[in-house]
C-alpha positions in Angstrom: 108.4 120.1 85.2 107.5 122.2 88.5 108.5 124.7 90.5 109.6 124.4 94.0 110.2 128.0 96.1 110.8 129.8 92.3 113.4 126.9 91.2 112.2 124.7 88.6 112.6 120.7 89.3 111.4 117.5 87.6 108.5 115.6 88.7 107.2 112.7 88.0 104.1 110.5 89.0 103.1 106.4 88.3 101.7 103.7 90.1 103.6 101.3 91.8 102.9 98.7 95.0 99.7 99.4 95.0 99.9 103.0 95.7 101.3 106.3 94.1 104.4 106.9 93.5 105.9 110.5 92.9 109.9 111.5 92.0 111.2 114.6 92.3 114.3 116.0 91.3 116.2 119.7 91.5 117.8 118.7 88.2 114.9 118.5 85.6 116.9 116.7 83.2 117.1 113.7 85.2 114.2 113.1 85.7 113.8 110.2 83.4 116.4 108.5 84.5 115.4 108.9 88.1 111.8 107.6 87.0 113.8 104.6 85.4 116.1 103.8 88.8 112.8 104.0 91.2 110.7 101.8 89.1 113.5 99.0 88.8 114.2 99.6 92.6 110.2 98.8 93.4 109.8 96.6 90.7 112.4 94.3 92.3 111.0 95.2 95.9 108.1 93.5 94.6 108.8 90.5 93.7 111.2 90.1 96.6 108.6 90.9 99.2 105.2 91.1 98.3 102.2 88.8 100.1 99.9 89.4 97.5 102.1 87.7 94.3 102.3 83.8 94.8 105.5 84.1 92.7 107.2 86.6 94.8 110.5 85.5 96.8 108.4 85.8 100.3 105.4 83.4 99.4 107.5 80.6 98.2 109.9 80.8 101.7 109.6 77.1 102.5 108.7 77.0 106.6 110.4 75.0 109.4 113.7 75.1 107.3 117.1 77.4 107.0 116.5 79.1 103.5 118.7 80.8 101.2 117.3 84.3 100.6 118.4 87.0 98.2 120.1 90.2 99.7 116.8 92.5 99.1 114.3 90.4 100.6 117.2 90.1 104.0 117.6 94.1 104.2 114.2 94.0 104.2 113.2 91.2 107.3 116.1 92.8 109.0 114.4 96.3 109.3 111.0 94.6 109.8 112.7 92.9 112.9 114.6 95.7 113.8 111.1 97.6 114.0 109.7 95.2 116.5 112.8 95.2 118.4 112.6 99.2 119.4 109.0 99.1 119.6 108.7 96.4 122.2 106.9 93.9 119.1 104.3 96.4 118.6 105.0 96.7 114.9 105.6 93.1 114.4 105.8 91.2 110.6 104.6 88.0 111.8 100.7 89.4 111.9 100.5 88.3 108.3 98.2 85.7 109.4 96.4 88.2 111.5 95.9 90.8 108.5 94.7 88.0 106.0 91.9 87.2 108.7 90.7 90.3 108.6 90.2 90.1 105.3 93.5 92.3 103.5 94.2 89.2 101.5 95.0 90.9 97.9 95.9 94.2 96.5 93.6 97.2 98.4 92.2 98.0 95.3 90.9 94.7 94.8 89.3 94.2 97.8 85.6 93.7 99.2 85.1 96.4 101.0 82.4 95.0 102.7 82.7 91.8 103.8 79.9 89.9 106.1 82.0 87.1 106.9 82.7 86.6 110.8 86.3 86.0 111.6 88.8 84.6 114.8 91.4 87.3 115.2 94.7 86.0 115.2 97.6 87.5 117.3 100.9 87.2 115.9 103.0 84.2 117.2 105.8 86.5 117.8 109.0 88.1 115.5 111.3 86.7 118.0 110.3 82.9 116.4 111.8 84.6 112.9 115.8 83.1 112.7 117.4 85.4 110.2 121.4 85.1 109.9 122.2 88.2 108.0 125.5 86.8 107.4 125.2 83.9 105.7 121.9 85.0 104.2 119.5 82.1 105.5 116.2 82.7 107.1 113.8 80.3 109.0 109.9 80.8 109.1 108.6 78.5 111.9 105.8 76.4 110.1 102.0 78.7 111.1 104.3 81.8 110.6 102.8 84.4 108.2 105.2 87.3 107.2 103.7 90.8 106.2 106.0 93.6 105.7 103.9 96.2 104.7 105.0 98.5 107.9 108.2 98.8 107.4 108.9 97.9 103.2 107.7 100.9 101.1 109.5 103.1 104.2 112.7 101.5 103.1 112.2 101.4 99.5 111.6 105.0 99.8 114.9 105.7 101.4 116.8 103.6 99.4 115.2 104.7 96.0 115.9 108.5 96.9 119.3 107.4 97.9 120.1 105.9 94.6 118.7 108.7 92.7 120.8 111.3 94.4 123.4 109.2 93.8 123.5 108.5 89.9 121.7 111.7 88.7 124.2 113.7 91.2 121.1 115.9 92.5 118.5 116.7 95.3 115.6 113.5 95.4 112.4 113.2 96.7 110.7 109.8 96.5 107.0 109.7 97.7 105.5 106.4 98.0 101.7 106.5 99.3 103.1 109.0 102.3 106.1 107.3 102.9 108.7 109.7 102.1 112.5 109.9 101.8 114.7 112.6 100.9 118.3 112.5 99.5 121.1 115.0 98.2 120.9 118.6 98.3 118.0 119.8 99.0 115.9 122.8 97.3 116.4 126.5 99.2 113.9 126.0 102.1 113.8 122.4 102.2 111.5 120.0 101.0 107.5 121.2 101.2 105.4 118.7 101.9 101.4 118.6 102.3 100.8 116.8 104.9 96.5 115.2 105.0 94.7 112.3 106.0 94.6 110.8 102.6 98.1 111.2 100.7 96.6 111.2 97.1 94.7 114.6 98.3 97.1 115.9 100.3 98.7 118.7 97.2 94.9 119.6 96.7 93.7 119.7 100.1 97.2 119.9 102.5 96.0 119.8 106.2 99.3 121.2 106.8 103.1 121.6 105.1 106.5 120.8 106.6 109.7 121.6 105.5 112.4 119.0 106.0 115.9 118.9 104.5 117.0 115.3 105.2 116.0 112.2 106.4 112.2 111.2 106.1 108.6 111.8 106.8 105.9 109.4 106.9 102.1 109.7 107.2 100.0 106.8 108.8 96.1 107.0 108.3 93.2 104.9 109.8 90.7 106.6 107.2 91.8 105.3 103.8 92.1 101.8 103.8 89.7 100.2 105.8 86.9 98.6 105.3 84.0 96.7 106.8 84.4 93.1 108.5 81.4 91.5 110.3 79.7 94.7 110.6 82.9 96.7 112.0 84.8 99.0 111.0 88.7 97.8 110.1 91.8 99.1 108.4 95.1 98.0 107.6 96.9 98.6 111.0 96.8 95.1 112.5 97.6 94.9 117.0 99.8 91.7 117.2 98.8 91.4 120.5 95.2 91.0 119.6 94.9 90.5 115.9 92.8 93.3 115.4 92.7 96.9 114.5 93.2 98.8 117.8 90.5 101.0 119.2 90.2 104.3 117.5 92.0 106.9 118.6 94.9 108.6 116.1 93.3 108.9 112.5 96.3 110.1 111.4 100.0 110.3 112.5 102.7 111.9 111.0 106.3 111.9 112.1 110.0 113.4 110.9 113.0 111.6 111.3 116.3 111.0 110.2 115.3 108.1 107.8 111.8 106.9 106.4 112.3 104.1 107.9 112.0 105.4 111.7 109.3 108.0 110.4 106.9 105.1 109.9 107.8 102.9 112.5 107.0 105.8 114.9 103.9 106.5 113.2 102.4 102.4 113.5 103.6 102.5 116.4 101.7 105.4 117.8 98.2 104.2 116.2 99.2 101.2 118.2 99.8 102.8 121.5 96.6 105.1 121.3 96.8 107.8 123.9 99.8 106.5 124.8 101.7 107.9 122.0 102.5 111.3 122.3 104.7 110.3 125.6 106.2 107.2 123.9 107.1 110.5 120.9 108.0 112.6 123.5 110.5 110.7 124.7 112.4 109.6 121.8 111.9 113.5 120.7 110.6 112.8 117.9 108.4 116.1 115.8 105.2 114.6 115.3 101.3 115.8 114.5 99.1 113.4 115.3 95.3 113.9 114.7 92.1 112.3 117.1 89.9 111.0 115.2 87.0 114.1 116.7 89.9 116.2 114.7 92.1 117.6 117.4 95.2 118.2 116.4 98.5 117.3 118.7 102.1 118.7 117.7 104.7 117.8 119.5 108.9 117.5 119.4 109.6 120.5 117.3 107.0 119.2 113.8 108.6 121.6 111.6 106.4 124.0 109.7 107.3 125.2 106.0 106.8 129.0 104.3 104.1 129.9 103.2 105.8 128.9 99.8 103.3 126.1 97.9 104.2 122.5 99.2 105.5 119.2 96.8 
C-alpha cells in the first residue's frame, strides 16, 4: 500500500514482457485481484504476439496464405496498421525484418550489447502489403514479411488492462508498462502523478518532471535505454522503415498525453522518427508533449500538463 495526494491506494510491481510492470488501484483491497486480471491480460498478449517466442500465435502465421487468427492477436495488427495509417507508415509493423538485422533478435535483457557484426539495413516492404479482414478474422503475411509489434502492443495492453481493472474491481486503475501508461475509472483527487525521466525504472527516484492526467494515456519513448552497439554504432530499438535503421539522433526522449495509450505512443515513435520535425507534426494534432534533445534541451508544447507539487506514482 501507498499513498497518492494523502489517500491510500494499492500498488503493485512484477515483471512482465520484458519490462516492468506496475498496478495501481484507489481501492487497496483490490489490488490482488487487479495484479491477477493484468498478468492473465499480458500473459495472453504474449503468446498471441510476441517475436521473441517461436510458440507464440505471431511466429507460427504461415506467409502467402489467408490465416485464421484469434481475436487478440487481430485487435492487435489492427492498431499496429491503424498506426502507420495516421502516421503516413512512419510507425510501420512490417520492420520486423529490419529490427532483427540490427541485431534486437531476443528478449533485451538477453542481448549482446555489443555486437561487431556488419549488417544490410533492411527497409520495411510496407504495411499496406499486410491483408487483415477484421471481420472474418483472416490475415495474410506476404511471404519476406516480418511482423514486429512492439510500437504499438504494450500501449494497447496497457489500455486495455487498466480498462478491465476499473471494470471488475469497480475503482480508479493505473497500469504502467515500461512507460506505457493507461489510466481507467475514477481517478485520485488531483489526477494521476506521474514521473516522467529518460529511463522509466528511475523515473520515481529521479523524475525529470511529473504530470497529472485524469484519463486517457501517457507514454514515454527513449533513445537512451535500449540500445546498443552494431558495427561500431550506436543503435536502439526505434527502427526508420524507410531506411531500416535507427534515425539520426535528435529526441532522446519524447513524451506525449492523449486520450488513449495507444495514441500517446504512436505520437511519441513517431516524433523520434520525424526528428526536428516533430514538434510541428505535435503541434498540429495539439497534442501536450515534452520532448528532450539529446544536448538536454527541453521542448513543451500543446498544453504538457504539470502536477502539484504532491509526490508523483
Amino acid at each position: 500500500m501507498t499513498s497518492h495526494g494523502g489517500m491510500e491506494f494499492g500498488a503493485v510491481e512484477f515483471r512482465a514482457l520484458g519490462t516492468s510492470a506496475v498496478v495501481l488501484v484507489t481501492e487497496p483491497g483490490r489490488v490482488r485481484a487487479a495484479e491477477r486480471t493484468v498478468r492473465a491480460r499480458l500473459d495472453a498478449l504474449d503468446l498471441a504476439c510476441s517475436r521473441f517466442r517461436a510458440d507464440s500465435e505471431l511466429s507460427r502465421l504461415r506467409a502467402g496464405v489467408a490465416t485464421r487468427i484469434s481475436p487478440l492477436l487481430a485487435e492487435a495488427l489492427a492498431v499496429a496498421l491503424r498506426a502507420a495509417g495516421v502516421t503516413g507508415g512512419l510507425v510501420d509493423p512490417t520492420v520486423g525484418t529490419a529490427v532483427r538485422e540490427l541485431g534486437y533478435d531476443r528478449d533485451f535483457a538477453t542481448m549482446a550489447k555489443d555486437d561487431p557484426r556488419p549488417f544490410l539495413p533492411r527497409p520495411a516492404p510496407g504495411w499496406h502489403r499486410v491483408l487483415l479482414d477484421v471481420r472474418t478474422g483472416e490475415v495474410v503475411v506476404p511471404r519476406g514479411v516480418e511482423i514486429d509489434l512492439g510500437a504499438t502492443a504494450k500501449a494497447m495492453a496497457a489500455d486495455g488492462a487498466a480498462q478491465a481493472v476499473a471494470r471488475e474491481a469497480g475503482c480508479g486503475a493505473l497500469v504502467n508498462l515500461g512507460g506505457d501508461i493507461g489510466v481507467a475509472g475514477p481517478p485520485p483527487p488531483g489526477g494521476w502523478q506521474i514521473a516522467v525521466a529518460d529511463d522509466h525504472a528511475l523515473a520515481r527516484r529521479e523524475p525529470q518532471t511529473t504530470v497529472s492526467i485524469r484519463s486517457g494515456g501517457l507514454a514515454t519513448s527513449s533513445t537512451t535505454v535500449r540500445s546498443w552497439t552494431r558495427a561500431g554504432r550506436r543503435v536502439h530499438h526505434i527502427v526508420d522503415p524507410r531506411t531500416g535503421e535507427s534515425p539520426e539522433p535528435c529526441w532522446r526522449t519524447v513524451s506525449v498525453a492523449a486520450g488513449s495509450c495507444v495514441d500517446a505512443n504512436i505520437a511519441t515513435t513517431a516524433s523520434i522518427l520525424l526528428g526536428r520535425d516533430a514538434p510541428a507534426w505535435l503541434g498540429e494534432r495539439r497534442l501536450p508533449a515534452r520532448l528532450v534533445r539529446v544536448t538536454g534541451e527541453v521542448v513543451e508544447l500543446g498544453g504538457w500538463p504539470r502536477a502539484t507539487d504532491e509526490k508523483a506514482a
